[in-house]
Backbone as JSON, one array per atom type, in Angstrom:
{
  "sequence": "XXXXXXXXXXXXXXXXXXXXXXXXXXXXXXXXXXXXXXXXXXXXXXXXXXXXXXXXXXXXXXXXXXXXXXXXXXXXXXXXXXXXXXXXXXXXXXXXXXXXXXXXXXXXXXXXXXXXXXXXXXXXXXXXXXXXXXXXXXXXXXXXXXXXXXXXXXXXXXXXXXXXXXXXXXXXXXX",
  "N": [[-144.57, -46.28, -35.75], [-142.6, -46.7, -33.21], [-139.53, -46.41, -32.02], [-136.63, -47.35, -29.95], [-133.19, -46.99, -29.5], [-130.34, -48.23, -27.99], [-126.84, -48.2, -27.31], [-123.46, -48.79, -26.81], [-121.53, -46.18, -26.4], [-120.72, -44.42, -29.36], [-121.2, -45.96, -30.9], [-123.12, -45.83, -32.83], [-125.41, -44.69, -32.75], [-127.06, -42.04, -32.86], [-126.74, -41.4, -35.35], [-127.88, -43.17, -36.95], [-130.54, -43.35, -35.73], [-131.52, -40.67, -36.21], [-131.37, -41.07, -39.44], [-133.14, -42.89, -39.41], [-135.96, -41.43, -38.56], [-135.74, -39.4, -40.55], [-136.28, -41.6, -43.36], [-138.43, -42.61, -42.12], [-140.04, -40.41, -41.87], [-140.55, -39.96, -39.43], [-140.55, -38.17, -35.77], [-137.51, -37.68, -34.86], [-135.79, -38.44, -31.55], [-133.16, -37.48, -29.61], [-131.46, -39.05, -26.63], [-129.71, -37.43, -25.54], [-130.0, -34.81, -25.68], [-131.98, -34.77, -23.33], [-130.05, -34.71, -21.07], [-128.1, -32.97, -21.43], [-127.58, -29.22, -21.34], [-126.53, -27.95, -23.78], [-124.39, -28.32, -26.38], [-122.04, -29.12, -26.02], [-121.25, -30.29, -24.0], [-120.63, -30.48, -21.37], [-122.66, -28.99, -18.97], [-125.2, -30.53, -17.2], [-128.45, -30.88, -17.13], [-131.25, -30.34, -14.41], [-132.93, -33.35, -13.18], [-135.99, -32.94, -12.77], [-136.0, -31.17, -14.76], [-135.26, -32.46, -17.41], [-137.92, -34.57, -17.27], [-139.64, -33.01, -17.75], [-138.85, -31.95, -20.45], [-139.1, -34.66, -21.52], [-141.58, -35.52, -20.98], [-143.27, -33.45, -22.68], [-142.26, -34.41, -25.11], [-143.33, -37.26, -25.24], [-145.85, -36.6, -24.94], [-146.4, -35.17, -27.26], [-145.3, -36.71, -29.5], [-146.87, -39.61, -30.8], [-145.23, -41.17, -32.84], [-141.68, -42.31, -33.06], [-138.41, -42.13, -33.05], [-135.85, -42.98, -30.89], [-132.68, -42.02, -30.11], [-130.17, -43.36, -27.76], [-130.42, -43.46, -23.97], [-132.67, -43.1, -21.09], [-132.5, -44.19, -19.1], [-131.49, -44.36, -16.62], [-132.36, -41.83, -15.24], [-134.72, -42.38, -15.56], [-136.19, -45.09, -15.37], [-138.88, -46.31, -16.32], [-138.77, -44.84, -18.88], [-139.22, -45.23, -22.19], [-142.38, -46.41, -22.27], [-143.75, -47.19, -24.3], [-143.1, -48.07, -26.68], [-141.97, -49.67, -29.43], [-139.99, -51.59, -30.17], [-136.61, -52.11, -28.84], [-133.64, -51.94, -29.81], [-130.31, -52.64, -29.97], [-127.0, -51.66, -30.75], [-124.44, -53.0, -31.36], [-120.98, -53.24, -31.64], [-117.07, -53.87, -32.39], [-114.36, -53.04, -29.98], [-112.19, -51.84, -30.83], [-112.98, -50.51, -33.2], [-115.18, -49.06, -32.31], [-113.98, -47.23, -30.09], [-111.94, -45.66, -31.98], [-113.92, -44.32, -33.95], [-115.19, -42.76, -31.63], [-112.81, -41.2, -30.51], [-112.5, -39.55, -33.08], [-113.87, -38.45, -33.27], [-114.33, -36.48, -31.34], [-111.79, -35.28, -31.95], [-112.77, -33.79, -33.61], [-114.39, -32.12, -32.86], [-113.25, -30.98, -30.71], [-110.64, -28.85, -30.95], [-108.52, -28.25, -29.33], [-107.87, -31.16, -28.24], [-106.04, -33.26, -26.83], [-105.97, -36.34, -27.26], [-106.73, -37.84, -25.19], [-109.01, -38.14, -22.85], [-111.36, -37.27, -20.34], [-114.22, -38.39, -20.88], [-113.67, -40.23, -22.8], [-111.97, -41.61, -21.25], [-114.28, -42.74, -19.37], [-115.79, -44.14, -21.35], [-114.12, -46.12, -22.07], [-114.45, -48.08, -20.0], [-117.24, -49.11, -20.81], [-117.28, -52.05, -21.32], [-116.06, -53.31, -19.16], [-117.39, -52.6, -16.92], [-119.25, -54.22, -14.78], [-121.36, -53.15, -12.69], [-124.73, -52.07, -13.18], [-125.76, -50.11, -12.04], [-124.53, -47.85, -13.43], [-124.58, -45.99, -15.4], [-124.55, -45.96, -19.42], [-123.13, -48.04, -19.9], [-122.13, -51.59, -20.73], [-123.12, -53.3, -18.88], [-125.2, -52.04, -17.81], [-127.09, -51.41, -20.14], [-127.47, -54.3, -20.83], [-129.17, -54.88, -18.41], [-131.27, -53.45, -19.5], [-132.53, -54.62, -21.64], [-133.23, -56.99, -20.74], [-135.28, -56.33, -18.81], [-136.72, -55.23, -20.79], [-139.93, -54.42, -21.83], [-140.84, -54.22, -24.6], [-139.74, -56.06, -27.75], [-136.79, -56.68, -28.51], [-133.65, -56.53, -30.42], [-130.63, -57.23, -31.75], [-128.23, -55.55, -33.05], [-125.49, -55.59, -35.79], [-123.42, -53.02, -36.06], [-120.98, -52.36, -37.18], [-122.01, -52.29, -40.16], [-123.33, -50.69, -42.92], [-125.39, -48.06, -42.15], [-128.08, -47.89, -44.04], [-128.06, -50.7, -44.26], [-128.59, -51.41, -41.59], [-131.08, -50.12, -40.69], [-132.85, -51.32, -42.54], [-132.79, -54.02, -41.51], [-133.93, -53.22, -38.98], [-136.33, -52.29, -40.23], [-137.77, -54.65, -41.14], [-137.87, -55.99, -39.18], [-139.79, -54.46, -37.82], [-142.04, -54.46, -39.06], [-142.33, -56.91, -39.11], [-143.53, -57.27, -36.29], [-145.84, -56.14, -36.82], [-147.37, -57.29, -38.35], [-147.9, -59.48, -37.01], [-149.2, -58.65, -34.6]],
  "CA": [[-143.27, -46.81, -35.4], [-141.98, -46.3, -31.76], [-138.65, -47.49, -31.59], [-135.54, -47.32, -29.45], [-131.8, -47.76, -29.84], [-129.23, -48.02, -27.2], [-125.18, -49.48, -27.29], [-121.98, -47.88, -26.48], [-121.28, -44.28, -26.97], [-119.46, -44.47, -30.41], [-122.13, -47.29, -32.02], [-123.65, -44.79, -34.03], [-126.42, -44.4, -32.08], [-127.88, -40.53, -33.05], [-126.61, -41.04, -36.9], [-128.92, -44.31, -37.43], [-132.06, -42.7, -35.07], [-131.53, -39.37, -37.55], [-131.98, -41.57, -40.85], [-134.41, -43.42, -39.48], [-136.37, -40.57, -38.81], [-135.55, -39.05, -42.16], [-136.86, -42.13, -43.98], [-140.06, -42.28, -42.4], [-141.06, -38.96, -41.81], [-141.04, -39.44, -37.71], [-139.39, -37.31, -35.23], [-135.86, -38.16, -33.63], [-135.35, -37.82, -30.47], [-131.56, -37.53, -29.13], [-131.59, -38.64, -25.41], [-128.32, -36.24, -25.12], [-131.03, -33.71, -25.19], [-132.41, -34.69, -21.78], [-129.18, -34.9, -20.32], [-127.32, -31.68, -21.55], [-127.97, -27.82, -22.22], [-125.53, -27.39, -24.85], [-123.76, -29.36, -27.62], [-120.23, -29.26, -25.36], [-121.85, -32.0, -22.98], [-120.27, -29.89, -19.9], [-123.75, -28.68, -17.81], [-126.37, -30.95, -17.25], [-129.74, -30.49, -16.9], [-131.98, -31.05, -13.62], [-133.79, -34.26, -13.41], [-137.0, -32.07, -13.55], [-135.73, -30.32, -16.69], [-135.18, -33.51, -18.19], [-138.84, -34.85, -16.69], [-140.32, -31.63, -18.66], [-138.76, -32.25, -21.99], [-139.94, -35.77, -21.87], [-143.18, -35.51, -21.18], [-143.4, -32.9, -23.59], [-141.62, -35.37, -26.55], [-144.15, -38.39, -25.26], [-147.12, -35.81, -25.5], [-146.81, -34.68, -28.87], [-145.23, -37.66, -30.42], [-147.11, -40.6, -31.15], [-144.71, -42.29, -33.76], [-140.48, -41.8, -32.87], [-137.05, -42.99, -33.0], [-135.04, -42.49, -29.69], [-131.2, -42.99, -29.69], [-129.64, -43.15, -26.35], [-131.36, -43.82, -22.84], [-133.06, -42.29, -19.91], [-132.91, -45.46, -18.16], [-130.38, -44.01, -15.61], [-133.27, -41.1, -14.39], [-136.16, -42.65, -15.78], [-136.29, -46.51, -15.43], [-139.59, -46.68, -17.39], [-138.71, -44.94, -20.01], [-140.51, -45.03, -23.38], [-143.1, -47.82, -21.95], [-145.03, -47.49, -25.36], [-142.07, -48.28, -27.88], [-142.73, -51.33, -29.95], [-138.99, -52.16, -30.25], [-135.33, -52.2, -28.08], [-132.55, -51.88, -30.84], [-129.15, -53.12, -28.97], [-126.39, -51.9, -31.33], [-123.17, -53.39, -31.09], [-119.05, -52.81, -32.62], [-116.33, -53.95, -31.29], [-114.42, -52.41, -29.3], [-111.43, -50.67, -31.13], [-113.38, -49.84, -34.09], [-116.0, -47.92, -31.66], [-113.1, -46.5, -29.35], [-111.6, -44.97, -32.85], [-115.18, -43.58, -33.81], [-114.81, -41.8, -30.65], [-111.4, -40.53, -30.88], [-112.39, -38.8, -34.26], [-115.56, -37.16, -33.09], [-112.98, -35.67, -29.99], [-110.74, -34.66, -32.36], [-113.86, -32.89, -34.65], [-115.53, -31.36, -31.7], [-112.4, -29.95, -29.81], [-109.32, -28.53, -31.56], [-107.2, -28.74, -28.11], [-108.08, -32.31, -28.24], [-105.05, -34.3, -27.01], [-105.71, -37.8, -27.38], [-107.72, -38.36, -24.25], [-110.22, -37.08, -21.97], [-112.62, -37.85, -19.24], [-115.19, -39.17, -21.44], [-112.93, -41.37, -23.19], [-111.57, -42.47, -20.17], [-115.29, -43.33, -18.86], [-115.9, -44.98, -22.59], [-113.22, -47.67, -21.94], [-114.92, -48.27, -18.88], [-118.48, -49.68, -21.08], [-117.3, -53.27, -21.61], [-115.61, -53.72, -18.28], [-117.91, -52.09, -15.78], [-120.42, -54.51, -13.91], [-122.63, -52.89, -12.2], [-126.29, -52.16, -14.12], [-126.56, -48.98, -12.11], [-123.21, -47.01, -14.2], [-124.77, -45.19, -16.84], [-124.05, -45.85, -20.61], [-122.75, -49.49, -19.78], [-122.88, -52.59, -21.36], [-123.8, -54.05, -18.01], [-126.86, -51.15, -17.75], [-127.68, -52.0, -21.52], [-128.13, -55.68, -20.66], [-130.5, -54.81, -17.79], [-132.48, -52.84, -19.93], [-132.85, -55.77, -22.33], [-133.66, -58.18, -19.82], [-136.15, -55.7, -18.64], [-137.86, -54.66, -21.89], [-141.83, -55.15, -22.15], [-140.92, -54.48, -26.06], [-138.72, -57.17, -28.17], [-135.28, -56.18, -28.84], [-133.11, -56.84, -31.41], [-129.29, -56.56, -31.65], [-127.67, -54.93, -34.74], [-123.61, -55.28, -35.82], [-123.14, -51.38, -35.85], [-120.29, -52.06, -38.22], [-123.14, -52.35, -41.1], [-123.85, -49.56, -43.37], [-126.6, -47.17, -41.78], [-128.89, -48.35, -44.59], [-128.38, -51.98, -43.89], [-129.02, -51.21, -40.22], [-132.36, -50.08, -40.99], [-133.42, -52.31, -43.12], [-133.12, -54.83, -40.54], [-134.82, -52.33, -38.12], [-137.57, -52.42, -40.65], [-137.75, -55.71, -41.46], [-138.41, -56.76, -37.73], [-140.81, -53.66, -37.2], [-142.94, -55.15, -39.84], [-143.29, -58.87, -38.65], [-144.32, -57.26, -35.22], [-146.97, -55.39, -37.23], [-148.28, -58.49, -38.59], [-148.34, -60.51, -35.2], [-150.24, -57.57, -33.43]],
  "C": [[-142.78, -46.08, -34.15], [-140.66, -47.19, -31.61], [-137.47, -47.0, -30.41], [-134.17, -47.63, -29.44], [-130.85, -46.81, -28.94], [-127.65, -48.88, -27.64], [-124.53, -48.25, -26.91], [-122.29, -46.79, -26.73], [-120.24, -44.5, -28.15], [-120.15, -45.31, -31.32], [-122.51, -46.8, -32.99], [-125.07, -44.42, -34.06], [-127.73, -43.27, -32.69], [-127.62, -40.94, -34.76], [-127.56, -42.31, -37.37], [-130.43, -43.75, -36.55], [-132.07, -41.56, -36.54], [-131.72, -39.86, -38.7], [-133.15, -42.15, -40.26], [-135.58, -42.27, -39.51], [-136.73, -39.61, -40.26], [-136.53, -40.18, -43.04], [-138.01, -42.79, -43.39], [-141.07, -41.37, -41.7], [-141.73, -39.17, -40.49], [-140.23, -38.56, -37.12], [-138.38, -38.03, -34.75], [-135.5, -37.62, -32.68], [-133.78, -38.05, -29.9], [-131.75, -37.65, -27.56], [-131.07, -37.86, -24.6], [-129.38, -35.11, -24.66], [-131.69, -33.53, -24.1], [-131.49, -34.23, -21.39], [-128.46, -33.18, -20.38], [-128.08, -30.68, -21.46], [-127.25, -27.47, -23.36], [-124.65, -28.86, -25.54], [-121.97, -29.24, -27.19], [-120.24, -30.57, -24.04], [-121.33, -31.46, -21.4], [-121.05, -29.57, -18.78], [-124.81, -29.71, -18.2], [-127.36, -30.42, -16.91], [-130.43, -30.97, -15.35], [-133.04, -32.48, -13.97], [-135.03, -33.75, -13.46], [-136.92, -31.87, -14.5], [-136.02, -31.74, -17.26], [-136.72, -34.24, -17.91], [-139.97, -34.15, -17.54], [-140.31, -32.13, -19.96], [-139.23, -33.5, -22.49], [-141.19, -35.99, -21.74], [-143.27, -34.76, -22.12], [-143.49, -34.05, -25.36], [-143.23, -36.89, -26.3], [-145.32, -37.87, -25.65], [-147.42, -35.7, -26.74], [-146.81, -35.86, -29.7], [-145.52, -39.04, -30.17], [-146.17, -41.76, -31.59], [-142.93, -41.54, -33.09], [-139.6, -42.68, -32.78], [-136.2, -42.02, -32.0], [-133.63, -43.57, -30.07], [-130.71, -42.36, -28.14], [-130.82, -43.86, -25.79], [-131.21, -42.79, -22.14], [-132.93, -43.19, -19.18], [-132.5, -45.1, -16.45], [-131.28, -43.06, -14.56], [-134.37, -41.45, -14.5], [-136.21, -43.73, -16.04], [-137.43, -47.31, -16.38], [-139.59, -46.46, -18.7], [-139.24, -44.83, -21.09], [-140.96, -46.73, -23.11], [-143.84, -48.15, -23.83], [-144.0, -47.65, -26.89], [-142.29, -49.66, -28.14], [-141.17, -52.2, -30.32], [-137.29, -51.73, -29.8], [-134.41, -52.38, -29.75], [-131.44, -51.39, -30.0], [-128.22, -52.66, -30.62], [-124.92, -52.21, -30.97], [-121.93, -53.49, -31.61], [-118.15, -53.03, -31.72], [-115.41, -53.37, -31.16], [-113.2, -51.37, -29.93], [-112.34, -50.28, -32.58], [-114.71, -48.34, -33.21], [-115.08, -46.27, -30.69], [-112.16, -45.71, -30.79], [-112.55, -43.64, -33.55], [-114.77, -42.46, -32.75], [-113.81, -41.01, -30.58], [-111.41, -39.37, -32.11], [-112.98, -38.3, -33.79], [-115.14, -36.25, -31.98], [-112.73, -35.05, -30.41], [-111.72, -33.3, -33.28], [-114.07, -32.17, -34.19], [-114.66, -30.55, -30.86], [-110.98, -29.78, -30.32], [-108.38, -28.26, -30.62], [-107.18, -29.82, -27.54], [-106.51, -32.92, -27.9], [-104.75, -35.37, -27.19], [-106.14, -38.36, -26.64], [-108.01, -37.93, -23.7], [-110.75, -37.68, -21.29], [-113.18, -38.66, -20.05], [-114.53, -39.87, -22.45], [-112.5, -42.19, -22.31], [-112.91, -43.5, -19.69], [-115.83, -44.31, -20.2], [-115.35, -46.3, -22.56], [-113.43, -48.38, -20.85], [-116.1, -49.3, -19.65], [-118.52, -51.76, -20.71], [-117.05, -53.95, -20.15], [-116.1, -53.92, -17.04], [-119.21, -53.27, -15.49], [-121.37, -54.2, -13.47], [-123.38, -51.91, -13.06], [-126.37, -50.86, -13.63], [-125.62, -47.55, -13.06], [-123.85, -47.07, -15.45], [-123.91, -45.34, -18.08], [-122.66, -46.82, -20.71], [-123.48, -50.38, -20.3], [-123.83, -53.32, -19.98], [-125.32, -53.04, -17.71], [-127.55, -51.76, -18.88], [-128.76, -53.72, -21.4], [-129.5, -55.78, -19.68], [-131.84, -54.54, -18.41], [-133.18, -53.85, -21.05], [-133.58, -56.72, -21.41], [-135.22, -57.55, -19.34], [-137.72, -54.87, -19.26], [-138.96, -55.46, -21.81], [-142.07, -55.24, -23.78], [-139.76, -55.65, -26.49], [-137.41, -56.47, -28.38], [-134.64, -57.4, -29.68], [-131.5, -56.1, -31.18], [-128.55, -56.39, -33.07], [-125.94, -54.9, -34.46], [-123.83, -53.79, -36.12], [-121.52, -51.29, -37.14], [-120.91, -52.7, -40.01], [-123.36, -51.23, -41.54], [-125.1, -49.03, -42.71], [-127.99, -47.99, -42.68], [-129.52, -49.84, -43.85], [-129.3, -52.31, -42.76], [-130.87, -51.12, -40.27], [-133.26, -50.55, -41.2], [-133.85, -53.56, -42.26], [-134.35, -54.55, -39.15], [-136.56, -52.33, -39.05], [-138.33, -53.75, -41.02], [-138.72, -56.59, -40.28], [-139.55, -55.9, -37.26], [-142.12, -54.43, -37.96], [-143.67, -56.55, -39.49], [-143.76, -58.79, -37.24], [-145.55, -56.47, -35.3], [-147.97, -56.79, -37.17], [-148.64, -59.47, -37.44], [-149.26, -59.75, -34.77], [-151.54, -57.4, -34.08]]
}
């Protein structure tokens, strides 16, 4: 199983890669992990660095579930993933998501921030090359050499899956 799953920031992206992972005993990769050094999201990494850790992650692992994208420094990407997983919520239930995980993560949280600000930006923004956009998202769909599939994101985790497995399966049997 090689899969992938991109949508909004707030879809639930890392907490559906992390079960999946869990229930079948592959690794999960977080693409945050390219991007950052630290779990405060404040320093990024060099596009080298990030260049490193992925080759590394493609090296070792055969089988994986990636949430997020590289699309933004790395246009190819995971070429050898057997499936695009688009998740999608609309838009105040995701922009609330967000708001809590603010409020979790920073106790001088006031109610808005940069990266909330750039969040309310996903739906609106046009151009394909603005990172962690629906209009990037769609490119990368349009662009996939694997099938993609789009998931409601306001679906239990399980459910989610299930569907995720459901469709991994009938591209077993085709291949």
């Amino acid at each position: 199983m090689r899969i992938q799953i991109i949508g909004g920031s707030g879809t639930g992206k890392s907490t559906l890669g992390k079960w999946i992972g869990q229930e079948e005993g592959i690794p999960w990769i977080d693409s945050d992990h390219y991007l950052w050094t630290d779990q405060t999201f404040t320093e990024k990494r060099t596009v080298d660095e990030r260049y490193t850790l992925y080759d590394q992650d493609i090296k070792r692992h055969h089988q994986y579930v990636v949430s997020g994208s590289v699309f933004s420094w790395n246009p190819y990407g995971f070429p050898d993933r057997e499936l695009l997983v688009f998740l999608t919520l609309d838009e105040e239930t995701r922009m609330n998501r967000l708001i809590k995980r603010e409020q979790a993560r920073y106790p001088d949280f006031s109610g808005s921030n940069d990266f909330l600000d750039w969040c309310r930006t996903y739906l609106t923004e046009t151009d394909p090359a603005k990172i962690g956009t629906l209009a990037e998202h769609q490119l990368q769909m349009l662009l996939s050499r694997s099938p993609v599939i789009r998931i409601d994101a306001a679906q239990s985790t399980d459910e989610m899956y299930n569907q995720i497995k459901e469709q991994h399966q009938k591209l077993c049997i085709s291949s």
